[in-house]
C-alpha positions in Angstrom: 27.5 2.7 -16.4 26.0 5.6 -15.0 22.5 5.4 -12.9 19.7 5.8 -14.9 18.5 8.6 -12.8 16.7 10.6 -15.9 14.9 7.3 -16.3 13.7 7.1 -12.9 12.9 10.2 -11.7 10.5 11.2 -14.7 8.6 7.8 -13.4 8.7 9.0 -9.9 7.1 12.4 -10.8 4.6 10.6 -12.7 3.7 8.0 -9.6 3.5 11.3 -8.0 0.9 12.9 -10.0 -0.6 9.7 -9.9 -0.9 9.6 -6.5 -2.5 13.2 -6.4 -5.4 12.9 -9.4 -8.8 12.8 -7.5 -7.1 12.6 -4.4 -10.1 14.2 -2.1 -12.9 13.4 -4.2 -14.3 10.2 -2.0 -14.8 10.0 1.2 -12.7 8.2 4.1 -13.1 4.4 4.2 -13.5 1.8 6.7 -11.8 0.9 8.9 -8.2 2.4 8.5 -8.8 5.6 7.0 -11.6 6.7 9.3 -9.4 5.8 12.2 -5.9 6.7 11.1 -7.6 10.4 10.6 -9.2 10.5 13.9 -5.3 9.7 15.4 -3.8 12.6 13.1 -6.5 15.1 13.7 -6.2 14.7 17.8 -1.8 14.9 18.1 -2.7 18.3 15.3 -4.6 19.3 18.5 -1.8 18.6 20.9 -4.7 16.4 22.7 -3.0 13.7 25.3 -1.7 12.4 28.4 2.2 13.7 26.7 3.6 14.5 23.5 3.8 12.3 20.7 1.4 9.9 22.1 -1.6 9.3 19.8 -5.3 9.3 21.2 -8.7 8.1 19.7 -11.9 9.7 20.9 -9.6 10.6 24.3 -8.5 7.3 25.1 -4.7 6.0 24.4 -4.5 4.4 21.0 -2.5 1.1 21.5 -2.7 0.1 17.7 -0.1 1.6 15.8 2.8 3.7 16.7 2.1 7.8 15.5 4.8 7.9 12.8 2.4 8.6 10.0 -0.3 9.9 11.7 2.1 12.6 13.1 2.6 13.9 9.5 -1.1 14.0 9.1 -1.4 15.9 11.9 1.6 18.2 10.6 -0.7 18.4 7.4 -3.6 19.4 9.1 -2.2 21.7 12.1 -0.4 23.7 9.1 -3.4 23.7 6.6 -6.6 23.7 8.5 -8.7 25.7 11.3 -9.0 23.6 14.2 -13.1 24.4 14.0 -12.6 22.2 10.7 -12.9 18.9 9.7 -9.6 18.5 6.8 -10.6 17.6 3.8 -10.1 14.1 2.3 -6.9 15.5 -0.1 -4.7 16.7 2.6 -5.8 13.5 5.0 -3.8 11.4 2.3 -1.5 13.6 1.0 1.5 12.4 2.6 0.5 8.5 2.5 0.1 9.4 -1.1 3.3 11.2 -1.6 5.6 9.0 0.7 4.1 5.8 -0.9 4.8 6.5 -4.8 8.8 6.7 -3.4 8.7 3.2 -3.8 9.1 3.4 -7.6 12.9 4.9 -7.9 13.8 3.1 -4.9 12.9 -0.2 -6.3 14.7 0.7 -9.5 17.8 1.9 -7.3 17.8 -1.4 -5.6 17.3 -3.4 -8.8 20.3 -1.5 -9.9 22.5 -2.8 -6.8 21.5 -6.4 -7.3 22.3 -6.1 -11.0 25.1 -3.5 -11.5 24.9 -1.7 -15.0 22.3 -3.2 -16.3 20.0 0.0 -16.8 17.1 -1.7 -18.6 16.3 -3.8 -15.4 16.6 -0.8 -12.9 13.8 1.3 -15.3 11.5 -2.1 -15.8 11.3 -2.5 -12.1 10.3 1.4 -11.6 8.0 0.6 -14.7 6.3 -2.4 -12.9 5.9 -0.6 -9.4 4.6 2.3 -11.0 1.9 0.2 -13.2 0.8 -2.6 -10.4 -3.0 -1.5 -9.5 -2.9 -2.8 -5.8 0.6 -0.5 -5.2 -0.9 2.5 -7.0 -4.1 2.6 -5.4 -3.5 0.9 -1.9 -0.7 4.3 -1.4 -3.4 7.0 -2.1 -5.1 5.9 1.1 -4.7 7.2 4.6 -3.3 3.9 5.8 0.3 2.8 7.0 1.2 -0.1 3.9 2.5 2.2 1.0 4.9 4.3 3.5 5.6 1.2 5.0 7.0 -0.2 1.4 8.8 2.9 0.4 10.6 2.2 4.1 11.3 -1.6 3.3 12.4 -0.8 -0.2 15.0 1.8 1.1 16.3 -0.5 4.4 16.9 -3.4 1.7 19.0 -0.7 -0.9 21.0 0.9 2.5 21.9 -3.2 2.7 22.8 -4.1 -0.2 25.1 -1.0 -1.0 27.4 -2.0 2.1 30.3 -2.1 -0.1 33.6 -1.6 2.5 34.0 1.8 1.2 33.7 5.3 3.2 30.1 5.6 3.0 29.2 2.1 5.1 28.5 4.4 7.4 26.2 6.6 6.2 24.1 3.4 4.3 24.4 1.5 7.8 22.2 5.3 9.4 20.1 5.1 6.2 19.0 0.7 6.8 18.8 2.2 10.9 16.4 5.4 9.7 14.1 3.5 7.7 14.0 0.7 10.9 12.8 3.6 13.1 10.5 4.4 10.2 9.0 0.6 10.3 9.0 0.9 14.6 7.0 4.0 14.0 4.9 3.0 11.4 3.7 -1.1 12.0 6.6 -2.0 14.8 6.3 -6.0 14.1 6.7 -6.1 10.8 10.1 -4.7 11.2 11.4 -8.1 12.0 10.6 -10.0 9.1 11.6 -7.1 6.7 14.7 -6.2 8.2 15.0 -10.2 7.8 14.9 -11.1 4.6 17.4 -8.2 3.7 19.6 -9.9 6.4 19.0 -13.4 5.3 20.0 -12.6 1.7 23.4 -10.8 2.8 24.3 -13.7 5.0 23.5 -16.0 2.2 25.8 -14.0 -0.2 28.5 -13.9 2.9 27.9 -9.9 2.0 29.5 -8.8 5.3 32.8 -10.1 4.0 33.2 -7.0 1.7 31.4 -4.3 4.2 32.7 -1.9 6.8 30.8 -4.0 9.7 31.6 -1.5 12.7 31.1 1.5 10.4 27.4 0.2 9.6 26.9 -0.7 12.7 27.7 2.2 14.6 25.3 3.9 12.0 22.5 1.4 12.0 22.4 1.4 15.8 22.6 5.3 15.5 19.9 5.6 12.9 17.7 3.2 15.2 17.5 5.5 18.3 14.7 7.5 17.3 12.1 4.5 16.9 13.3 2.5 20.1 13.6 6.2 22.0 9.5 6.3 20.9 8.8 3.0 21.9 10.6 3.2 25.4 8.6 7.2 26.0 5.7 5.0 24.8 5.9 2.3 28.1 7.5 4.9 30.5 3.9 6.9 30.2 1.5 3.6 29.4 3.5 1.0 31.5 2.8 -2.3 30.5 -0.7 -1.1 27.9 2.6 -0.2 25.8 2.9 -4.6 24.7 -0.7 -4.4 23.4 1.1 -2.9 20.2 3.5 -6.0 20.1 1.6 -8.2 21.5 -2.6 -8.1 22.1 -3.1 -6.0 19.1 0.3 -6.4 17.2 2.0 -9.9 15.9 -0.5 -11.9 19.0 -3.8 -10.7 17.3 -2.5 -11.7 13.5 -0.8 -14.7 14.3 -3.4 -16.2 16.8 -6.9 -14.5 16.0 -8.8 -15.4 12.5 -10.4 -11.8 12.0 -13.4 -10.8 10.0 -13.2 -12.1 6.4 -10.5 -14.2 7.2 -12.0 -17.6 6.0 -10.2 -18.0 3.2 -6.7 -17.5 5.2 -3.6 -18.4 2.9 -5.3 -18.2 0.0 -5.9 -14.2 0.3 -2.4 -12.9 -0.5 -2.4 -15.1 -3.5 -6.1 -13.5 -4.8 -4.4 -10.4 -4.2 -1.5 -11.9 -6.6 -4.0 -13.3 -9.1 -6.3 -10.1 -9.1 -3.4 -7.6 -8.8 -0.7 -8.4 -10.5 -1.7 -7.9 -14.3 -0.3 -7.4 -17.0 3.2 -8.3 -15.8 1.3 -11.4 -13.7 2.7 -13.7 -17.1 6.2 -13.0 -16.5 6.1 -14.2 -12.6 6.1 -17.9 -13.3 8.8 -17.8 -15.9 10.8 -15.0 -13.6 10.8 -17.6 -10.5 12.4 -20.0 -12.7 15.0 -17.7 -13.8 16.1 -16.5 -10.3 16.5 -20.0 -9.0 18.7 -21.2 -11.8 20.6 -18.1 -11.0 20.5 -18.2 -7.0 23.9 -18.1 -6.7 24.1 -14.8 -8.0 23.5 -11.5 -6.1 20.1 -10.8 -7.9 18.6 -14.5 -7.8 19.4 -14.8 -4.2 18.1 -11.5 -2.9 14.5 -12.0 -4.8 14.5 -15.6 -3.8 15.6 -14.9 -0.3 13.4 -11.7 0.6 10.2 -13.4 -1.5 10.7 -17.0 0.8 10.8 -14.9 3.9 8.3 -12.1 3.5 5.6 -15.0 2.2 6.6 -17.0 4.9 5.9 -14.5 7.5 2.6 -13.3 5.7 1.1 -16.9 4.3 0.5 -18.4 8.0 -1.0 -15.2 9.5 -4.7 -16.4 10.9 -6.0 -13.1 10.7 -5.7 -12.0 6.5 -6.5 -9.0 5.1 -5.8 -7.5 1.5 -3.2 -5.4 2.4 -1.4 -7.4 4.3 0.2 -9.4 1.1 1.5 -5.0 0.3 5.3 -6.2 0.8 5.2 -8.9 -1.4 4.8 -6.7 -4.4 8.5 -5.0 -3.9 10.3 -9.4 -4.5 7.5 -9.7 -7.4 9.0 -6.6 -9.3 12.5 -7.3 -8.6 12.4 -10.8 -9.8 10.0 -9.9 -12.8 11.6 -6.8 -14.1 14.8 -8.4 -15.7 12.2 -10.6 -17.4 10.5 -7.7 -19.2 14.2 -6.2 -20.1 14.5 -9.6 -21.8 11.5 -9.3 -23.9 13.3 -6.1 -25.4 16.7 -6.8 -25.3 16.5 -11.2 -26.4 20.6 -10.4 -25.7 20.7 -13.8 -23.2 20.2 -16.9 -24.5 20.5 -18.9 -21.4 16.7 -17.6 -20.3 14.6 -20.8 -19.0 11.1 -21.4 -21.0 12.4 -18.8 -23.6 9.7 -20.0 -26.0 6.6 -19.1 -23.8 8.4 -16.4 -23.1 8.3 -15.3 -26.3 4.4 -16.2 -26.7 4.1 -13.5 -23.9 3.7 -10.1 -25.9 0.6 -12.2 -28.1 -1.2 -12.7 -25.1 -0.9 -9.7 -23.9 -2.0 -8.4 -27.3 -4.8 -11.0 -26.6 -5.8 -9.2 -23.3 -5.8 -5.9 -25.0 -8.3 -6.8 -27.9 -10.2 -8.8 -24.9 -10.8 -5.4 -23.6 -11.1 -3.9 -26.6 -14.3 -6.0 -27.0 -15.7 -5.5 -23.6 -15.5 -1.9 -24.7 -17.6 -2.5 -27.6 -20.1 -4.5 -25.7 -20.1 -1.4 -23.2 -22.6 0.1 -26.1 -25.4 -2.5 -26.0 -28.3 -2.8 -23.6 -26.7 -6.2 -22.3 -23.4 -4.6 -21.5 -24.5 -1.5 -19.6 -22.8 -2.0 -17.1 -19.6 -2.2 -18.3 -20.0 1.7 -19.7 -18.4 3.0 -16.2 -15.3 1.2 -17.3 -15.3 2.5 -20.8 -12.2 4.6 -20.8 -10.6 2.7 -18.5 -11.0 -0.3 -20.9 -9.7 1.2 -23.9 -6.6 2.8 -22.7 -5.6 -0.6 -21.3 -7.0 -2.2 -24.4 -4.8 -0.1 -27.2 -1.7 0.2 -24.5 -1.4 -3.9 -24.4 -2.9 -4.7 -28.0 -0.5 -2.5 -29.7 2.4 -3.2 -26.8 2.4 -6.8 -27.1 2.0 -6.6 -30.8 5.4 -4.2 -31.2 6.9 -6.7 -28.4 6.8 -9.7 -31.3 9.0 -7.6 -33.9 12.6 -8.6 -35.1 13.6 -4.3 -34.5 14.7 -4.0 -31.2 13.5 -0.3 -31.5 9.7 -1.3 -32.4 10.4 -3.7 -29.1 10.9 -0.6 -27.2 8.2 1.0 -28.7 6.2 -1.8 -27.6 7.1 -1.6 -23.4 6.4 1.8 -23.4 3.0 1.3 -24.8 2.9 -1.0 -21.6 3.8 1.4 -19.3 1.4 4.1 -20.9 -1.6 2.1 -21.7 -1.7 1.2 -17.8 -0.5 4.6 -16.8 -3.5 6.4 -18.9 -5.7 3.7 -17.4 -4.8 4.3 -13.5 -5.4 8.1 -14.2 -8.6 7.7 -15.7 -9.6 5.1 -12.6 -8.0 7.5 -10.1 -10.5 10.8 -11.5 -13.6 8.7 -11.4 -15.8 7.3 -8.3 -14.7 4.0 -9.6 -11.2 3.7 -7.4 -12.4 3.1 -4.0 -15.1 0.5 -4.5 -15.0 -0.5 -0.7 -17.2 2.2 -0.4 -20.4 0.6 -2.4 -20.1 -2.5 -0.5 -22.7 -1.0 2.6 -23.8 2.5 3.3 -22.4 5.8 3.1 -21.9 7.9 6.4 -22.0 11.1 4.9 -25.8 11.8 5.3 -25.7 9.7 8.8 -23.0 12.2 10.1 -24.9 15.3 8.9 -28.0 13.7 10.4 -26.2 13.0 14.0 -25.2 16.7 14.0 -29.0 17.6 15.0 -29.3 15.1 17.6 -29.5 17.2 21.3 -28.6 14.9 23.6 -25.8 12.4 24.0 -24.5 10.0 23.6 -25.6 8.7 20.8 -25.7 5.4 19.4 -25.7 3.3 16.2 -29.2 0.8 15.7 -28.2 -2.8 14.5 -24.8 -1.5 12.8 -21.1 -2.0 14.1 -19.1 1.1 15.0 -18.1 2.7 11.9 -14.7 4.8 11.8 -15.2 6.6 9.2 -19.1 7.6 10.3 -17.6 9.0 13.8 -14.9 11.0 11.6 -17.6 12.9 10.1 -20.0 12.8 12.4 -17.3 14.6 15.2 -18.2 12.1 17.3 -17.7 8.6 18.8 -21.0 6.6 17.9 -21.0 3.3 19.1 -23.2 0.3 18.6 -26.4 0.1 20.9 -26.4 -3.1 22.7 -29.1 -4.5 24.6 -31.8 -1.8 24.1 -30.1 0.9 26.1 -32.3 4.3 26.2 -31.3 7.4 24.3 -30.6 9.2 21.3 -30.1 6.5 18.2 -29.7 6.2 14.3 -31.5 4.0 12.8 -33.3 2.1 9.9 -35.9 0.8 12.0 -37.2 3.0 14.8 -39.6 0.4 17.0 -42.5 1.4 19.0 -40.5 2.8 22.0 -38.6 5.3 20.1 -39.9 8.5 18.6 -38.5 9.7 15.8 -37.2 13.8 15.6 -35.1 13.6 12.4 -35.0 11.5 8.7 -33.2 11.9 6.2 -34.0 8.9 3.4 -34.1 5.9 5.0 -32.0 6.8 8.5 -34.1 8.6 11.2 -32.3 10.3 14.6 -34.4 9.3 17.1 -35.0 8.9 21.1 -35.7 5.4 22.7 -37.3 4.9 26.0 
């Protein structure tokens, strides 16, 4: 059987536009966004000690390698007067864009690990393109969606080593998307390109490739990310480990960063929160691929899901987008699942019962909805009416999916899935045009009338009263506006301007002005 490339690519144009509805209508977050920008915007100026070596404020950013923030920089050299601050849209147009690649390339790679079985491929394209944290976490100006769409096309370049002529060319393709990974977060290379390797050694895969061929070509395909790394410590010496090191795997692996507390437990809050409606088939999925882990598909999902979760789950420093790559295993193992629920062709399935109690809750979770929406029009439930819309295309796309899901007609099944897919599709679009999408921002205060306040201070440098250094409040503001420590004089923003301060500017609450 044939690719079900019609299939996929009508879900990758959709995960396009996806990616592109509202895209500029909020402003840059804290902390990547802000700072990722700030990078882009200064290599768009050609601004450092050499080419291709990224800068913040001047000094040499040790963080993260430029291969993202470069095509920002393309982006914004190409589209915007260097007077100019770019606006939000084109900042994340091609972590947007590069990030919703992820759905046909899981689909592809479901394909590889179960060969001609179409309605797997499309359910794992289906999942990726429906998951909230994937579709979201990609339309922002940070590294973890591009970084997916690279794992998820290093593990297909693996697992289509076949021992036929074009080794070769998939053994450049797995070394491409490594320098990809080196350019974009350098460590996590290793676990990724790990788990791909650990489920081909499991399956004694090599057996049946072209080894020198794909070697030749992954080594090939790996030049451009090691070249980068080695300009990198030729023109920063040893400042060049702070990337592996200081501020690489050694700060995550060693340091318990802000709102870190709850440690191993984040990634599976992310699960929990994240992962509905397909979060029900997970359980019953994991089951199924270990009673089948001596096939191709049960080992890889078992294989790459063990490895990824045991490089992420012991990290000291946790934050919600670290737990990204676990979302590629969750789809892969998951996806045959759904097929299941519309095909009931194999009777071997474990816990085929609840399985088949599924589609009622989620017709369950669509009336749930349903009812919130209702209550959306009392006094009590005000403050659900925001969430209206989003509420009811959820509500009608699982009530009436996972009633069609329960039928005996296999066609009214089908039916069913895609009223899934395009209750959660309509949903994400109607978050994606509203304020409601990038809710990080409500959680303190917005820069935008602190940066337009800052513009009119005279003197520099200026500092930031009783707040931490925001990213995203230097973006706009143009400038680097650090915390004041220790009641050092000069020009300040502030909430509370004491006795020895006189105050030029205010604007609401914030004033601009000068301490003694």
């Amino acid at each position: 059987m044939r690719v079900p490339w019609p299939g996929l690519l009508a879900m990758a144009l959709v995960a396009a536009g996806l990616a592109l509805i509202g895209l500029g209508d909020q402003p840059l977050r804290d902390f990547d966004e802000g700072t990722v920008a700030r990078v882009a915007l200064e290599l768009s100026q050609g601004q450092g000690e050499a080419a291709l070596l990224p800068t913040l404020w001047g000094e040499p950013y040790l963080n993260k390698a430029p291969g993202l923030h470069s095509l920002i920089g393309a982006v914004i050299q190409l589209s915007t007067p260097g007077d100019q601050l770019p606006p939000e849209g084109l900042v994340r147009l091609m972590p947007a864009l590069l990030s919703s690649l992820v759905v046909p390339l899981g689909g592809l790679l479901q394909w590889r690990l179960r060969p001609g079985d179409r309605g797997s491929a499309l359910a794992t394209g289906a999942l990726l393109l429906t998951l909230l944290p994937i579709a979201r976490h990609g339309r922002l100006a940070m590294l973890d969606g591009s970084q997916l769409s690279a794992m998820a096309l290093l593990w297909l370049a693996f697992a289509s080593l076949s021992g036929r002529s074009g080794d070769r060319w998939w053994g450049l393709t797995a070394g491409l998307m490594g320098s990809a990974m080196l350019l974009l977060k350098a460590p996590l290379l290793i676990p990724m390109a790990a788990a791909a390797l650990a489920a081909a050694a499991l399956g004694m895969e090599w057996r049946q490739c072209r080894v020198g061929a794909a070697v030749t070509g992954l080594l090939t395909g790996l030049l451009p990310g090691i070249a980068w790394h080695l300009w990198h410590a030729h023109n920063r010496g040893a400042l060049a480990m702070w990337m592996w090191g200081g501020d690489g795997a050694g700060r995550v692996l060693l340091d318990a960063g802000e709102g870190s507390d709850l440690r191993w437990r984040v990634p599976l809050i992310e699960l929990l929160e994240g992962g509905w409606p397909w979060l029900l088939l997970f359980p019953p999925a994991l089951l199924w691929a270990w009673q089948q882990r001596r096939s191709r598909w049960g080992r890889w999902c078992l294989t790459t899901l063990v490895v990824l979760a045991g490089a992420i789950l012991p990290l000291k420093t946790q934050l919600p987008w670290y737990s990204h790559p676990l979302w590629l295993p969750f789809a892969l193992v998951s996806a045959p699942l759904l097929t299941w629920l519309v095909e009931r062709t194999d009777q071997q399935v474990p816990l085929r019962r609840l399985l088949l109690r599924i589609p009622a809750m989620w017709m369950l979770l669509g009336l749930l909805l349903l009812m919130a929406t209702a209550v959306s029009f009392t006094p009590a439930g005000a403050g659900l009416a925001p969430f209206r819309g989003l509420a009811i295309a959820a509500g009608l796309g699982w009530g009436c999916g996972g009633w069609w899901l329960q039928s005996a007609q296999r066609q009214q099944r089908q039916h069913g899935l895609i009223s899934l897919v395009s209750g959660s599709v309509i949903a994400l679009a109607l978050l994606f045009s509203s304020p409601l999408w990038l809710w990080e921002l409500n959680e303190t205060w917005s820069v935008r009338p602190v940066a337009a306040l800052s513009r009119l201070s005279p003197g520099q440098p200026l500092q930031l009263q009783g707040y931490d250094e925001r990213p995203s409040l230097n973006w706009y503001a143009r400038q680097r506006i650090r915390r004041r420590r220790n009641g050092d004089a000069g020009w300040i923003l502030t909430r509370k301007s004491r006795g020895n301060c006189v105050v030029s500017f205010r604007d609401g609450d914030w004033a601009l002005a000068r301490c003694r």
